[in-house]
N, C-alpha and C positions, 0 to 999 in steps of 0.2 A: 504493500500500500504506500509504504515510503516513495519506493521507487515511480508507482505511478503518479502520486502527488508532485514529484520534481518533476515529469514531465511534461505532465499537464498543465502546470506554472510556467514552463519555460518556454512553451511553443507562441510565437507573435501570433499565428492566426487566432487561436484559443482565448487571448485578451483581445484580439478586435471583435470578436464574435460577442463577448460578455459585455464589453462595454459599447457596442451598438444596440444591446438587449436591455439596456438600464434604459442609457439616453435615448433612444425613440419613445419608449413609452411614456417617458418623465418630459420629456416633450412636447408631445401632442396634449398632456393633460393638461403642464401649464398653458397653454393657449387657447384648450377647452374650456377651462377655469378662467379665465380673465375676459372671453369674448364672448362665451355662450350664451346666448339670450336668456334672461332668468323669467320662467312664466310657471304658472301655478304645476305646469305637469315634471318640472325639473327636482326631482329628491334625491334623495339617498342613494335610491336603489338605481337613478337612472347614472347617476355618477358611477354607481359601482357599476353598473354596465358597462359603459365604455371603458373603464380601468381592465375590464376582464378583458374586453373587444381586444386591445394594444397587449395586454400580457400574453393573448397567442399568439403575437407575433416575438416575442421574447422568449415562449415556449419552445416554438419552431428553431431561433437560433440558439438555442442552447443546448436544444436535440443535433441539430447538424454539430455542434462542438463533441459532443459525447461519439457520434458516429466517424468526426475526422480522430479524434483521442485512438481510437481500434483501428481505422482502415490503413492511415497515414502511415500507421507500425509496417502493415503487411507492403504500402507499396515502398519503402525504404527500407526493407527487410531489417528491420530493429528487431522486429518480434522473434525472430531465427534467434538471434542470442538472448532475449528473455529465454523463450522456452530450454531454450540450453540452460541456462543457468538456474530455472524451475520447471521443472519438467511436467507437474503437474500444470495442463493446460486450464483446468476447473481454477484454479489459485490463481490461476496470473487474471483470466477474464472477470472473475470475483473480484478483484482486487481493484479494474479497472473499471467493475458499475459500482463499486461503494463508493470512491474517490468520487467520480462521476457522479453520482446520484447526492451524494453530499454538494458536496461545492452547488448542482444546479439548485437545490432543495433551498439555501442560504440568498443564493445569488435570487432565484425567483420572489422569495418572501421579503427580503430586501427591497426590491424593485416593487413590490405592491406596496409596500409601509409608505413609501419616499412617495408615491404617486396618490396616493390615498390624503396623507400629511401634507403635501401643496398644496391637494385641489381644495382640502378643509380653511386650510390658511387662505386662501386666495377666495373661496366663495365668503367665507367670514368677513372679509374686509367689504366681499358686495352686499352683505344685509342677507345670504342666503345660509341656512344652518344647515349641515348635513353631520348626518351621527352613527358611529359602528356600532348604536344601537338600537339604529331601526333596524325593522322586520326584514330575515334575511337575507343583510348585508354582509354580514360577520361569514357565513357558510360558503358565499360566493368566495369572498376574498380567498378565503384556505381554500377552497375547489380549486381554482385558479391556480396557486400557488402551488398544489401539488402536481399541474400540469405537466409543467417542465419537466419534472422527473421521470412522468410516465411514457412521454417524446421520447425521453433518454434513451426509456427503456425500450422501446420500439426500431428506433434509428441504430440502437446497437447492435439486435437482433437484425436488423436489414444487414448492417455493415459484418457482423460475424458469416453471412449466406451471400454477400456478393461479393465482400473483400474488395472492391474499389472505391474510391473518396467519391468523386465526382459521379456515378450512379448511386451511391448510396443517399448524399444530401440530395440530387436532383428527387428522387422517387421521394425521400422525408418529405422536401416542401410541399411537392405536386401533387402527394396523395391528397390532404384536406381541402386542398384550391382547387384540382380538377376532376383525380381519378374515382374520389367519393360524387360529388357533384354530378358526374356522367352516371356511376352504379345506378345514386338515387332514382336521376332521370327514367335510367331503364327498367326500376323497380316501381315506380311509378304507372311508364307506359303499361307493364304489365298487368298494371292493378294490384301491384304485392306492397304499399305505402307499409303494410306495418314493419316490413323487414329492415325499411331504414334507419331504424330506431339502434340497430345490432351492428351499423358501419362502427368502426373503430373510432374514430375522431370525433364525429357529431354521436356519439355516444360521452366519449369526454366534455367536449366544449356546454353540453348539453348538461351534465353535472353542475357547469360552473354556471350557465344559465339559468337552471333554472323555470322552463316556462312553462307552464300549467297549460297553457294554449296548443302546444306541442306532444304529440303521442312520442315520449322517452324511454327510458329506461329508468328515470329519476336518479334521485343522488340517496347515498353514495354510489350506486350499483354501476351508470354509466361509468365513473372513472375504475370503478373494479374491473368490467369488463375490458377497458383497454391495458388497464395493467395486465390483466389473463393475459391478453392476445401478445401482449410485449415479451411477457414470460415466456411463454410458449416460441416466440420468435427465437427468444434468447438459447432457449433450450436445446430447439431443430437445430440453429448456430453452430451451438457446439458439438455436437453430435458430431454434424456436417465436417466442423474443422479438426476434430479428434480423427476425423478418415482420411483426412487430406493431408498434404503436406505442410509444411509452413512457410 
Protein backbone atom coordinates (compact mmCIF):
# COMPACT_ATOMS: atom_id res chain seq x y z
CA UNK A 1 0.00 0.00 0.00
CA UNK A 2 3.16 2.19 0.78
CA UNK A 3 4.38 1.43 -2.55
CA UNK A 4 1.04 2.27 -4.21
CA UNK A 5 0.52 5.56 -2.31
CA UNK A 6 4.06 6.90 -3.80
CA UNK A 7 3.00 6.21 -6.82
CA UNK A 8 -0.10 7.50 -7.02
CA UNK A 9 1.26 10.89 -5.57
CA UNK A 10 3.86 11.10 -7.83
CA UNK A 11 2.38 10.73 -11.38
CA UNK A 12 1.47 14.71 -12.87
CA UNK A 13 -1.58 13.23 -14.79
CA UNK A 14 -3.15 11.85 -11.35
CA UNK A 15 -2.93 15.75 -9.78
CA UNK A 16 -4.25 17.22 -12.98
CA UNK A 17 -7.03 14.98 -12.83
CA UNK A 18 -7.96 15.66 -8.86
CA UNK A 19 -7.48 19.11 -9.09
CA UNK A 20 -9.65 19.61 -12.36
CA UNK A 21 -12.24 17.48 -10.09
CA UNK A 22 -12.39 20.03 -7.16
CA UNK A 23 -12.08 23.34 -9.37
CA UNK A 24 -14.99 22.70 -11.86
CA UNK A 25 -17.39 21.87 -9.53
CA UNK A 26 -16.29 24.67 -6.85
CA UNK A 27 -16.76 26.77 -9.94
CA UNK A 28 -19.73 26.41 -11.42
CA UNK A 29 -21.24 26.70 -7.81
CA UNK A 30 -19.62 29.83 -7.07
CA UNK A 31 -21.20 31.43 -10.02
CA UNK A 32 -24.44 29.50 -9.44
CA UNK A 33 -24.44 31.07 -6.07
CA UNK A 34 -23.90 34.61 -7.00
CA UNK A 35 -26.16 35.00 -10.36
CA UNK A 36 -28.92 32.59 -9.92
CA UNK A 37 -32.04 34.13 -9.82
CA UNK A 38 -33.59 33.78 -6.31
CA UNK A 39 -37.42 32.87 -6.69
CA UNK A 40 -39.79 31.06 -4.33
CA UNK A 41 -38.82 27.52 -6.12
CA UNK A 42 -34.82 27.89 -5.23
CA UNK A 43 -34.19 25.79 -1.62
CA UNK A 44 -32.05 23.53 -0.32
CA UNK A 45 -32.70 20.78 -2.01
CA UNK A 46 -32.49 22.45 -5.43
CA UNK A 47 -28.95 23.75 -4.47
CA UNK A 48 -28.17 20.24 -3.48
CA UNK A 49 -29.10 19.32 -6.96
CA UNK A 50 -26.94 20.96 -8.84
CA UNK A 51 -23.85 20.24 -6.25
CA UNK A 52 -24.60 16.54 -7.17
CA UNK A 53 -25.29 17.52 -11.15
CA UNK A 54 -21.20 18.96 -11.01
CA UNK A 55 -19.86 16.03 -8.53
CA UNK A 56 -20.60 13.51 -11.42
CA UNK A 57 -18.41 15.08 -13.37
CA UNK A 58 -15.78 14.88 -10.52
CA UNK A 59 -16.86 11.27 -10.01
CA UNK A 60 -16.09 10.53 -13.78
CA UNK A 61 -12.41 12.07 -13.38
CA UNK A 62 -11.56 10.48 -10.59
CA UNK A 63 -12.66 7.11 -11.83
CA UNK A 64 -10.44 7.75 -15.18
CA UNK A 65 -7.53 8.51 -12.34
CA UNK A 66 -8.15 5.02 -10.49
CA UNK A 67 -8.28 3.38 -14.14
CA UNK A 68 -4.99 5.31 -15.41
CA UNK A 69 -3.28 4.23 -11.49
CA UNK A 70 -3.75 0.13 -13.13
CA UNK A 71 -3.40 0.50 -16.82
CA UNK A 72 -0.56 3.07 -17.15
CA UNK A 73 1.60 0.16 -14.99
CA UNK A 74 0.78 -2.41 -17.65
CA UNK A 75 1.56 -0.12 -20.68
CA UNK A 76 5.01 0.99 -19.13
CA UNK A 77 5.44 -2.59 -17.95
CA UNK A 78 6.11 -1.37 -14.11
CA UNK A 79 3.69 -3.96 -13.09
CA UNK A 80 6.25 -6.96 -14.45
CA UNK A 81 8.52 -5.92 -11.44
CA UNK A 82 5.60 -5.29 -8.87
CA UNK A 83 4.49 -8.79 -9.43
CA UNK A 84 8.09 -9.89 -9.30
CA UNK A 85 8.71 -8.50 -6.38
CA UNK A 86 4.90 -9.65 -4.95
CA UNK A 87 3.88 -12.32 -6.52
CA UNK A 88 0.78 -12.48 -5.11
CA UNK A 89 -1.25 -10.70 -7.94
CA UNK A 90 -4.74 -10.56 -5.30
CA UNK A 91 -2.19 -8.15 -2.98
CA UNK A 92 -0.64 -5.89 -5.29
CA UNK A 93 -4.59 -5.15 -7.00
CA UNK A 94 -5.93 -4.94 -3.25
CA UNK A 95 -3.41 -2.68 -2.49
CA UNK A 96 -4.02 -0.46 -5.40
CA UNK A 97 -8.40 -0.12 -4.89
CA UNK A 98 -7.73 0.74 -1.13
CA UNK A 99 -5.19 3.50 -1.97
CA UNK A 100 -7.49 4.38 -4.65
CA UNK A 101 -10.64 4.12 -3.09
CA UNK A 102 -9.23 6.19 -0.15
CA UNK A 103 -7.70 9.08 -1.52
CA UNK A 104 -11.09 9.26 -4.12
CA UNK A 105 -13.44 8.77 -0.88
CA UNK A 106 -11.53 12.03 0.83
CA UNK A 107 -10.81 13.94 -2.33
CA UNK A 108 -14.94 13.54 -3.24
CA UNK A 109 -16.24 14.47 0.28
CA UNK A 110 -13.81 17.30 0.38
CA UNK A 111 -15.14 18.68 -2.80
CA UNK A 112 -18.84 18.53 -1.74
CA UNK A 113 -18.13 20.39 1.82
CA UNK A 114 -16.07 23.27 -0.10
CA UNK A 115 -19.16 23.55 -2.77
CA UNK A 116 -21.94 23.17 -0.31
CA UNK A 117 -19.95 25.86 2.24
CA UNK A 118 -19.65 28.62 -0.79
CA UNK A 119 -22.88 28.25 -2.06
CA UNK A 120 -24.25 28.76 1.81
CA UNK A 121 -21.81 31.62 2.39
CA UNK A 122 -22.76 33.28 -0.97
CA UNK A 123 -26.79 32.71 -0.94
CA UNK A 124 -26.57 34.08 2.98
CA UNK A 125 -25.12 37.22 1.89
CA UNK A 126 -28.38 37.29 -0.83
CA UNK A 127 -31.00 37.09 1.97
CA UNK A 128 -31.54 33.20 0.73
CA UNK A 129 -31.02 30.41 3.79
CA UNK A 130 -30.30 27.12 2.76
CA UNK A 131 -29.60 24.28 5.50
CA UNK A 132 -28.00 20.57 5.76
CA UNK A 133 -31.08 20.22 7.59
CA UNK A 134 -33.63 20.35 5.30
CA UNK A 135 -35.40 17.25 4.13
CA UNK A 136 -33.06 15.09 2.36
CA UNK A 137 -30.24 17.07 1.64
CA UNK A 138 -27.95 15.44 4.00
CA UNK A 139 -28.59 11.76 2.15
CA UNK A 140 -27.97 13.25 -1.30
CA UNK A 141 -24.69 14.90 -0.40
CA UNK A 142 -23.18 11.30 1.12
CA UNK A 143 -24.87 9.59 -2.08
CA UNK A 144 -22.89 11.64 -4.10
CA UNK A 145 -19.88 11.52 -2.31
CA UNK A 146 -19.68 7.94 -2.36
CA UNK A 147 -19.81 8.12 -6.03
CA UNK A 148 -16.53 8.46 -6.96
CA UNK A 149 -15.49 5.42 -5.23
CA UNK A 150 -17.89 3.31 -6.81
CA UNK A 151 -16.59 4.94 -10.66
CA UNK A 152 -13.32 3.73 -9.09
CA UNK A 153 -14.48 0.64 -8.64
CA UNK A 154 -15.86 0.12 -12.15
CA UNK A 155 -13.01 1.83 -14.21
CA UNK A 156 -10.66 -0.47 -12.43
CA UNK A 157 -12.53 -3.47 -13.31
CA UNK A 158 -12.60 -2.16 -17.15
CA UNK A 159 -8.89 -1.36 -16.96
CA UNK A 160 -7.93 -4.89 -15.11
CA UNK A 161 -10.05 -6.63 -18.67
CA UNK A 162 -8.75 -4.22 -21.28
CA UNK A 163 -5.27 -3.27 -19.90
CA UNK A 164 -5.04 -0.09 -22.08
CA UNK A 165 -5.21 3.76 -20.64
CA UNK A 166 -6.87 5.21 -23.57
CA UNK A 167 -9.95 2.48 -24.12
CA UNK A 168 -10.40 2.12 -20.67
CA UNK A 169 -11.17 6.06 -19.78
CA UNK A 170 -12.72 6.44 -23.33
CA UNK A 171 -15.48 3.50 -22.49
CA UNK A 172 -15.58 5.06 -18.25
CA UNK A 173 -16.60 8.40 -19.73
CA UNK A 174 -18.90 7.29 -22.68
CA UNK A 175 -20.70 4.80 -20.83
CA UNK A 176 -23.06 7.21 -18.72
CA UNK A 177 -23.03 10.03 -21.65
CA UNK A 178 -23.93 7.63 -24.54
CA UNK A 179 -23.70 3.84 -24.29
CA UNK A 180 -26.43 3.86 -21.31
CA UNK A 181 -28.56 6.78 -23.10
CA UNK A 182 -28.64 4.46 -26.46
CA UNK A 183 -29.47 0.90 -24.08
CA UNK A 184 -32.37 3.10 -22.46
CA UNK A 185 -33.48 4.36 -25.86
CA UNK A 186 -33.64 0.64 -27.07
CA UNK A 187 -35.34 -0.53 -23.97
CA UNK A 188 -37.65 1.99 -24.31
CA UNK A 189 -38.40 1.32 -28.19
CA UNK A 190 -39.11 -2.07 -26.87
CA UNK A 191 -41.45 -1.21 -24.33
CA UNK A 192 -39.20 -2.80 -21.49
CA UNK A 193 -38.84 1.05 -19.48
CA UNK A 194 -38.73 -0.82 -16.21
CA UNK A 195 -35.33 -2.46 -17.05
CA UNK A 196 -33.61 0.88 -17.09
CA UNK A 197 -33.80 1.31 -13.61
CA UNK A 198 -30.88 -1.90 -13.42
CA UNK A 199 -28.36 0.32 -16.03
CA UNK A 200 -25.36 0.69 -13.93
CA UNK A 201 -24.81 4.55 -13.61
CA UNK A 202 -28.42 5.82 -13.64
CA UNK A 203 -28.90 3.21 -11.05
CA UNK A 204 -26.09 5.32 -9.03
CA UNK A 205 -26.61 8.88 -10.09
CA UNK A 206 -30.30 7.98 -9.22
CA UNK A 207 -29.22 7.05 -5.55
CA UNK A 208 -27.88 10.57 -5.31
CA UNK A 209 -31.11 11.89 -6.94
CA UNK A 210 -33.22 10.82 -5.49
CA UNK A 211 -36.71 11.38 -7.54
CA UNK A 212 -39.83 9.87 -6.59
CA UNK A 213 -41.13 10.80 -10.01
CA UNK A 214 -38.79 8.35 -11.43
CA UNK A 215 -39.27 4.31 -11.40
CA UNK A 216 -35.45 3.47 -9.58
CA UNK A 217 -34.13 1.22 -7.65
CA UNK A 218 -34.04 3.80 -4.74
CA UNK A 219 -31.35 4.57 -2.24
CA UNK A 220 -29.20 2.93 -0.99
CA UNK A 221 -29.99 -0.16 -3.39
CA UNK A 222 -29.13 1.80 -6.67
CA UNK A 223 -25.52 2.76 -5.46
CA UNK A 224 -25.34 -1.09 -4.03
CA UNK A 225 -26.11 -2.36 -7.34
CA UNK A 226 -23.27 -0.54 -9.04
CA UNK A 227 -20.91 -1.37 -6.51
CA UNK A 228 -22.01 -5.37 -7.34
CA UNK A 229 -21.40 -4.69 -10.91
CA UNK A 230 -17.96 -2.93 -10.10
CA UNK A 231 -17.06 -5.91 -7.88
CA UNK A 232 -17.83 -8.27 -10.15
CA UNK A 233 -15.85 -6.31 -12.88
CA UNK A 234 -13.20 -6.35 -10.44
CA UNK A 235 -13.36 -9.90 -9.85
CA UNK A 236 -13.71 -11.29 -13.92
CA UNK A 237 -10.38 -8.79 -14.00
CA UNK A 238 -8.54 -10.65 -12.04
CA UNK A 239 -9.25 -13.80 -12.92
CA UNK A 240 -8.74 -12.79 -16.46
CA UNK A 241 -5.16 -11.39 -15.42
CA UNK A 242 -4.12 -14.40 -13.00
CA UNK A 243 -4.28 -16.38 -16.90
CA UNK A 244 -2.54 -13.98 -18.63
CA UNK A 245 0.79 -12.63 -18.71
CA UNK A 246 1.91 -9.49 -17.36
Amino acid sequence: MQAEWIKLRTVMAHWVLVGIAIVFPVAIVILFSAFAEITFTLDSQEVANVIVGLVVVTALLLGAMAATSLTSDYTHNVIRPTFAATTSRARVHAAKLTVNSVVIAVVSFVTVVICWTIAQLIFDGRDLSISLGDDGVVPQLVSISILGVLVSWFGYGLGLIIRNAAATITILLIWPLIIENLVALLFTALDWEGVNKWLPYSAAISDAVADDSVDTLGRPWGAIWFAAIGLAMIAFGGWLDHRRDA
